[in-house]
Short mmCIF file of the C-alpha atoms (twelve columns), coordinates in Angstrom:
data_MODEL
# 
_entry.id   MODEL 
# 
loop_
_atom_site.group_PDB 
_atom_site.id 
_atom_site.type_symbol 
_atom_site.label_atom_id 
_atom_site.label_alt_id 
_atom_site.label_comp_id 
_atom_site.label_asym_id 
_atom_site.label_seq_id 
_atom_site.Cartn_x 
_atom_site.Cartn_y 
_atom_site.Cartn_z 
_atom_site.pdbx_PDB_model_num 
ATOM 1   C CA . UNK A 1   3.672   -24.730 0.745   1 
ATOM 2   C CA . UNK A 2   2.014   -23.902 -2.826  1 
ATOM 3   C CA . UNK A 3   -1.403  -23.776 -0.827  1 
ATOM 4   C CA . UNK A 4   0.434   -21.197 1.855   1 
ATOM 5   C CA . UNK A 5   1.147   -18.583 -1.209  1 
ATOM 6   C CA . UNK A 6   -2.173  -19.178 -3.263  1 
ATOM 7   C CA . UNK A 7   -3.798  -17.876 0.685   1 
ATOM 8   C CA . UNK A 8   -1.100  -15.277 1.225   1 
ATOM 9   C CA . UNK A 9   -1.546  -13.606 -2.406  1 
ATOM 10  C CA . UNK A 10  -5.084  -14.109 -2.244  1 
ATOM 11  C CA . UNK A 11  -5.440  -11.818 0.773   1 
ATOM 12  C CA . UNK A 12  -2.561  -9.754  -0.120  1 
ATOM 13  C CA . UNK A 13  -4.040  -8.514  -3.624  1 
ATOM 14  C CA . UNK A 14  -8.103  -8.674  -2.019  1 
ATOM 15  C CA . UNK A 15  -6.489  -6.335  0.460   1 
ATOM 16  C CA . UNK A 16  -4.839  -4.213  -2.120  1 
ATOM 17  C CA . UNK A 17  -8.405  -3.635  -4.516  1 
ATOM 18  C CA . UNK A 18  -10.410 -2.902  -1.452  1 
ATOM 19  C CA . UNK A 19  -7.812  -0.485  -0.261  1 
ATOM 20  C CA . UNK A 20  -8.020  1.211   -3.828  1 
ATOM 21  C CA . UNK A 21  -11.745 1.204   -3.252  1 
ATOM 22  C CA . UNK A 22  -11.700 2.725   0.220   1 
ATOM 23  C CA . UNK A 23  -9.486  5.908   -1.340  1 
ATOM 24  C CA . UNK A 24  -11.689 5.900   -3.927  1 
ATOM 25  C CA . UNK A 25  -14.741 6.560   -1.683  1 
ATOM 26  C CA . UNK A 26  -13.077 8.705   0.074   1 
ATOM 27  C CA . UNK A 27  -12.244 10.720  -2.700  1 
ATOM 28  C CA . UNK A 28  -15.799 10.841  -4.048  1 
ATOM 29  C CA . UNK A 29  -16.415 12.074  -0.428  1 
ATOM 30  C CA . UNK A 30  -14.174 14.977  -0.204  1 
ATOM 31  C CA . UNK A 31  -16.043 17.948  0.298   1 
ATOM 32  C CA . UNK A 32  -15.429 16.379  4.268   1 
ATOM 33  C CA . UNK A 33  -11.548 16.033  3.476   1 
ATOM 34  C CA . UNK A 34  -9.594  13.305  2.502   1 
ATOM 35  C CA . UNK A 35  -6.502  11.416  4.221   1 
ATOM 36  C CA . UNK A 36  -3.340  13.513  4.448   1 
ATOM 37  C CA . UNK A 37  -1.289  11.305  1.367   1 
ATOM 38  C CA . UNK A 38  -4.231  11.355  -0.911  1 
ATOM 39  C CA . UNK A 39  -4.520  15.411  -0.006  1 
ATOM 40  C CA . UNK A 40  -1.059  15.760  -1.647  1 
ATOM 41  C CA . UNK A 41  -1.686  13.344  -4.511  1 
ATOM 42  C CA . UNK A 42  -5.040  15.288  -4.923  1 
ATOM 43  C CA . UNK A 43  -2.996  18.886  -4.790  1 
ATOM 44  C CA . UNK A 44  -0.764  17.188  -7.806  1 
ATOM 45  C CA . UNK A 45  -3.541  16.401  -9.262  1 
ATOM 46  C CA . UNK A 46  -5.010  19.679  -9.601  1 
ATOM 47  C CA . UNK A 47  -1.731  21.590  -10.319 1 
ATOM 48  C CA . UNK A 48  0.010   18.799  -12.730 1 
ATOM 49  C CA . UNK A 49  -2.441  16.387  -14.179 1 
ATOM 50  C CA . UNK A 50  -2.234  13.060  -14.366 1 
ATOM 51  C CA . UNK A 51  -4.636  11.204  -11.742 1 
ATOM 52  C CA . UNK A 52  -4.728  10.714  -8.534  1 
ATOM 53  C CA . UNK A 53  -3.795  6.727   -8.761  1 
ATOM 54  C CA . UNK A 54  -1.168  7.717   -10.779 1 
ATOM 55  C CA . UNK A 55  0.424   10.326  -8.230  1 
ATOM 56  C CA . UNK A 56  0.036   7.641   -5.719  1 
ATOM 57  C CA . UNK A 57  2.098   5.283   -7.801  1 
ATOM 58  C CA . UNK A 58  4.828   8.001   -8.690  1 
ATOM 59  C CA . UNK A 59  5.402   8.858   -4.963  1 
ATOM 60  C CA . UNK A 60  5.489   5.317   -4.010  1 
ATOM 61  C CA . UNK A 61  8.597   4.575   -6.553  1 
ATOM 62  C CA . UNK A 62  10.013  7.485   -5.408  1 
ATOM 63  C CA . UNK A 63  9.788   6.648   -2.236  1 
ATOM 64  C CA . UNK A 64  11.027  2.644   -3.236  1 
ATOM 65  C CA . UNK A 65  13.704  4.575   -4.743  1 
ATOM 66  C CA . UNK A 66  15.652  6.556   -1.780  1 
ATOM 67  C CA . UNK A 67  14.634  3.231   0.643   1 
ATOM 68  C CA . UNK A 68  16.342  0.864   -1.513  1 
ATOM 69  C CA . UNK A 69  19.669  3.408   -2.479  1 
ATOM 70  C CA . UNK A 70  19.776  4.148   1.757   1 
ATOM 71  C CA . UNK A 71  19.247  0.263   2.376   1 
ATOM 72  C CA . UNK A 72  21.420  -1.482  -0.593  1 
ATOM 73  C CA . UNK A 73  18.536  -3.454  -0.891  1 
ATOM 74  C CA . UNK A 74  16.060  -4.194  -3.592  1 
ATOM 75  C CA . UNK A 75  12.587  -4.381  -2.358  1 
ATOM 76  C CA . UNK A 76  10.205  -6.863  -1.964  1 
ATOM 77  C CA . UNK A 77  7.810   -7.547  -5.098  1 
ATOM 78  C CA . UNK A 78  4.947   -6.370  -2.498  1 
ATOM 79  C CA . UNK A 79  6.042   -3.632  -1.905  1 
ATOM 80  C CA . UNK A 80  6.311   -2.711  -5.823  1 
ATOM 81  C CA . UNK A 81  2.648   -4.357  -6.408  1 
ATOM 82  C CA . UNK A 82  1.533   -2.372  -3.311  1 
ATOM 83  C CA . UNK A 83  3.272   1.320   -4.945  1 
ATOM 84  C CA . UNK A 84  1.626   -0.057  -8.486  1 
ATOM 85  C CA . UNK A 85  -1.817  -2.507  -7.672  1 
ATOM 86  C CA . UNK A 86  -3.394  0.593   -5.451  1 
ATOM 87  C CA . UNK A 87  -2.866  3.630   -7.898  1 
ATOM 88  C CA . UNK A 88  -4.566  1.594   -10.400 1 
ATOM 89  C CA . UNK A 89  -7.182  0.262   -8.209  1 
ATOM 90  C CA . UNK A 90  -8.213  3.474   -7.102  1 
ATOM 91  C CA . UNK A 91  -8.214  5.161   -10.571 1 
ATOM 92  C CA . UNK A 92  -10.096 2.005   -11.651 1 
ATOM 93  C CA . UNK A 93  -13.103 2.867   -8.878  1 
ATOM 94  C CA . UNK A 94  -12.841 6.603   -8.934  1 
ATOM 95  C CA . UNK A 95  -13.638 6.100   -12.683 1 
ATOM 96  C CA . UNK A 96  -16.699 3.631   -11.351 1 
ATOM 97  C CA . UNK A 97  -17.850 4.883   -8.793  1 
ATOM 98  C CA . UNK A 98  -21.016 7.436   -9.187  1 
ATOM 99  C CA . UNK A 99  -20.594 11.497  -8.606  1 
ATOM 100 C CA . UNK A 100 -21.860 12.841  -5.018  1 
ATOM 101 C CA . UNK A 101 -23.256 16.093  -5.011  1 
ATOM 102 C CA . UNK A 102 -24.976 15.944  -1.531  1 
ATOM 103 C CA . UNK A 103 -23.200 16.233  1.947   1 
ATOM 104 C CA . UNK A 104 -25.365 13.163  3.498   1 
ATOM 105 C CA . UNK A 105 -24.172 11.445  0.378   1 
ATOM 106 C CA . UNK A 106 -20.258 12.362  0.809   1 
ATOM 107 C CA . UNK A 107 -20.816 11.642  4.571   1 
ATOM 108 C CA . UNK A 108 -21.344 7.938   3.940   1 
ATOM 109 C CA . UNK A 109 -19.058 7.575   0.739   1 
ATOM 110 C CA . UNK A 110 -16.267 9.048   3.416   1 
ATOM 111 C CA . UNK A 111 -17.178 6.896   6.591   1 
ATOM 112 C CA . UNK A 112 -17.064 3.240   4.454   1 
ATOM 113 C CA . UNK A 113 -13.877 4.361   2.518   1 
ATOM 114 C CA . UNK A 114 -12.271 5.156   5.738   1 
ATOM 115 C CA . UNK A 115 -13.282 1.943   7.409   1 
ATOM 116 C CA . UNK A 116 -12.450 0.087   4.291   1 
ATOM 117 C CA . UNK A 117 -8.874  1.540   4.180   1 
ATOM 118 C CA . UNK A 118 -8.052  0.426   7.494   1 
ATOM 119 C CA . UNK A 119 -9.675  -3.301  7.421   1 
ATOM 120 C CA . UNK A 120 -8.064  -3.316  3.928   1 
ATOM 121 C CA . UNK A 121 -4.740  -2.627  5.669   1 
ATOM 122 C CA . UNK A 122 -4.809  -5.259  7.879   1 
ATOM 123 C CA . UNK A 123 -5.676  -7.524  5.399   1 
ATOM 124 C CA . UNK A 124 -2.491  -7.065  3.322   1 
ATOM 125 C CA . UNK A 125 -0.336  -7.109  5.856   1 
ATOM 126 C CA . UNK A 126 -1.214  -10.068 7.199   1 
ATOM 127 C CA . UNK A 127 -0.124  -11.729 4.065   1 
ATOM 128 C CA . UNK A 128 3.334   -10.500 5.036   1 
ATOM 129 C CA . UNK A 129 4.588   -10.290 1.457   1 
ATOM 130 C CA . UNK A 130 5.910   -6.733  1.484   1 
ATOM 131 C CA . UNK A 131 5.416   -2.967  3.260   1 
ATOM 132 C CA . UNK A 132 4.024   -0.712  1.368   1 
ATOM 133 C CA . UNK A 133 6.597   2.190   0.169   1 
ATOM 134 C CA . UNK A 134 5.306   4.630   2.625   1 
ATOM 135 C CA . UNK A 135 5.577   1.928   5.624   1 
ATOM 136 C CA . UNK A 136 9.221   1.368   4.175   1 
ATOM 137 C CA . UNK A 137 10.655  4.603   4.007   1 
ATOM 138 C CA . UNK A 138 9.201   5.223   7.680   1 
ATOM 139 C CA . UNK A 139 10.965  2.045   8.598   1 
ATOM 140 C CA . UNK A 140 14.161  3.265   7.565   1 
ATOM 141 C CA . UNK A 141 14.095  7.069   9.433   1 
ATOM 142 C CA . UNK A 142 12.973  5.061   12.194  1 
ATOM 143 C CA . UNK A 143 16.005  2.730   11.797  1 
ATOM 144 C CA . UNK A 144 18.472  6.246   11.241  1 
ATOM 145 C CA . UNK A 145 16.996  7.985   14.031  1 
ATOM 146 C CA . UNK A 146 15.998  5.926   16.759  1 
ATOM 147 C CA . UNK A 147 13.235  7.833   16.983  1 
ATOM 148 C CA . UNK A 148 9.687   6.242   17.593  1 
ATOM 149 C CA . UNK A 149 7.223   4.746   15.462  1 
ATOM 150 C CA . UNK A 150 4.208   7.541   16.129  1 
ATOM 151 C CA . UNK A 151 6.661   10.382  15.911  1 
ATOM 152 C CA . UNK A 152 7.938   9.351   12.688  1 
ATOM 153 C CA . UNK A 153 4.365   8.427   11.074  1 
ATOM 154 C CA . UNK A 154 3.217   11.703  12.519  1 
ATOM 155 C CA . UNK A 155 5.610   13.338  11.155  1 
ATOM 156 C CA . UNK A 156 5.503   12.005  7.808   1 
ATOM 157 C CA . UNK A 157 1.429   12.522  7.413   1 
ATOM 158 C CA . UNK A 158 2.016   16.590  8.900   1 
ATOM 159 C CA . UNK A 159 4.593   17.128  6.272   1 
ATOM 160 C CA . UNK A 160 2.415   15.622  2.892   1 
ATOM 161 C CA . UNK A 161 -0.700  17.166  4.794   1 
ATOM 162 C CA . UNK A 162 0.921   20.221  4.153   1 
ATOM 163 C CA . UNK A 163 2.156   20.042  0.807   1 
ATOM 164 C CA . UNK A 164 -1.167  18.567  -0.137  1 
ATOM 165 C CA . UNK A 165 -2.900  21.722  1.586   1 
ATOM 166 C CA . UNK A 166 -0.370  24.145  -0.160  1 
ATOM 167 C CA . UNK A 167 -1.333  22.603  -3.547  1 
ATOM 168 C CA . UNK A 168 -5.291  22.825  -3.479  1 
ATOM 169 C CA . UNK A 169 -6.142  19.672  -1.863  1 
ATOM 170 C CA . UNK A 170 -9.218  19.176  0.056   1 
ATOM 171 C CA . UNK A 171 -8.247  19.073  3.830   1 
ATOM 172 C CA . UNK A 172 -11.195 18.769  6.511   1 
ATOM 173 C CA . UNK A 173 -12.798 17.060  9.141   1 
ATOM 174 C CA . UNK A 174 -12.174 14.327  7.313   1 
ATOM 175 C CA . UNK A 175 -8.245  14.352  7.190   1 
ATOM 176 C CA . UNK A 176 -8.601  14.380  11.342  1 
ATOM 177 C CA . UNK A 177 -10.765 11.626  11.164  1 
ATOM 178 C CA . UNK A 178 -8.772  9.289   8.848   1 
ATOM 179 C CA . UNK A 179 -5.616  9.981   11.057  1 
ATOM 180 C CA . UNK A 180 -7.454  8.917   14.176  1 
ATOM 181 C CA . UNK A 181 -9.828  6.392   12.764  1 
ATOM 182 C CA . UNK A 182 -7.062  4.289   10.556  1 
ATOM 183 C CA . UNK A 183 -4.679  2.929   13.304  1 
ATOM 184 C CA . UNK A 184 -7.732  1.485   15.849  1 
ATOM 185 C CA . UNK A 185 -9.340  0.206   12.525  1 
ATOM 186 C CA . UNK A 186 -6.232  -1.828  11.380  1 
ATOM 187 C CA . UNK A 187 -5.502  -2.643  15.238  1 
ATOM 188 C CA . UNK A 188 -8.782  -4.941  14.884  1 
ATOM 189 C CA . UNK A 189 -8.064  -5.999  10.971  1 
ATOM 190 C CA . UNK A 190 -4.622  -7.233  11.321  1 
ATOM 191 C CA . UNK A 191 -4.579  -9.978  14.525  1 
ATOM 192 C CA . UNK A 192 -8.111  -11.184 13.073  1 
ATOM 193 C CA . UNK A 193 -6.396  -11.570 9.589   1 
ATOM 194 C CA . UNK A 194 -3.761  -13.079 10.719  1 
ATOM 195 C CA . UNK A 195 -5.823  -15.591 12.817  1 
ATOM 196 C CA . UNK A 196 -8.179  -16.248 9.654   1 
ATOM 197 C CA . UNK A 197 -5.381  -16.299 7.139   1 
ATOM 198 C CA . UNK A 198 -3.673  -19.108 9.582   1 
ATOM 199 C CA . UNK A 199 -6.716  -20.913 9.854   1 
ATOM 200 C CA . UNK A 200 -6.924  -21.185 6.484   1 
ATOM 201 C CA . UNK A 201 -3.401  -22.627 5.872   1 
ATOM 202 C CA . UNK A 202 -3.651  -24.907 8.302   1 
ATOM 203 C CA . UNK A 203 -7.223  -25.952 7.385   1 
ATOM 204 C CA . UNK A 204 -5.628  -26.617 3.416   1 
ATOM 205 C CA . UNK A 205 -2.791  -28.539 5.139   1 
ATOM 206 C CA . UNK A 206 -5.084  -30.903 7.277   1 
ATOM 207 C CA . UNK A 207 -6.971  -31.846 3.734   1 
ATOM 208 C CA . UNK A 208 -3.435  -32.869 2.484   1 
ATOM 209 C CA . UNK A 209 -2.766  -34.838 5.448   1 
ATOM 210 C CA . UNK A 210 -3.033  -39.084 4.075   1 
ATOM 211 C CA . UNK A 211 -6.244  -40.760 5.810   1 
# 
């Protein structure tokens, strides 16, 4: 069982910095747009202060917050290193990563943050240790409503799109892309993380097996 949780937190936090990497990127790449969440924590950005990893974790304890007071129910501690492990991981690369002044340059910063943000969300997932605030609050006006999964997503990514746009941040081809591009992407990333993430347990348990 130990050797289960070392390869469940293992690719639950690799998932996490490699998510924080892929906003990062696509950050450094937004003169193409970013995704419709990081648009809004962008606009706060720009009005406010604070970073961008930091809006990120603000919104997800807000968002923590009204799921657990509607629900009764504390969450998961994924879900609160989710909200906390990818604001800082992004900050942590934006402050790496190098400056891109050239379109070619924010092109292919963009594409490989947007393909690492949806392989990185398989990854985590398939640790099953926690949804991520955003997932969790769209669980639960799923759960009030009845009403579907894509409606309630879409809805959720319109309405921050907005905000985001209404505050300064960068919306463009980009935003379209990510909203298309993420679901397919994590549609490959999760079964085959799942499948390598049980191979791996299993693999750890046949090496305890006596001989």
């Amino acid at each position: 069982m130990r050797k289960e949780w070392i390869c469940r937190w293992t690719f639950f936090i690799f998932g996490l910095i490699v998510f924080g990497l892929g906003i990062a990127l696509t950050v450094e790449g937004k003169s193409i747009g970013i995704g419709p969440w990081d648009v809004f924590h962008y606009g706060l950005f720009l009005r406010i202060g604070l970073s961008i990893g930091t809006w990120s974790i603000i919104m997800g304890f807000l968002l923590l917050t009204v799921s657990s007071i509607a629900t009764k129910k504390l969450p998961k501690i994924g879900a609160f290193l989710n909200m906390l492990l990818i604001g800082l991981f992004t900050d942590f690369f934006l402050w790496l990563l190098p400056s891109i002044n050239s379109v070619i340059g924010a092109v292919i910063f963009f594409t490989i943050g947007a393909i690492l943000m949806g392989v990185a969300t398989g990854i985590y997932m398939s640790a099953e240790l926690g949804s991520g605030p955003r997932d969790g609050i769209m669980l639960l006006i799923i759960g009030k409503t009845g009403w579907s999964i894509q409606r309630v997503r879409s809805g959720m990514e319109v309405l921050v799109l907005i905000l985001g746009w209404a505050l300064g941040g960068p919306v463009g081809i980009g935003t379209v892309i990510i909203a298309f591009l993420l679901g397919p992407v994590v549609g490959i990333s999760l079964p085959q993380s799942k499948k390598l993430l049980k191979s791996l347990i299993e693999e750890k348990a046949d090496n305890k097996l006596p001989v």
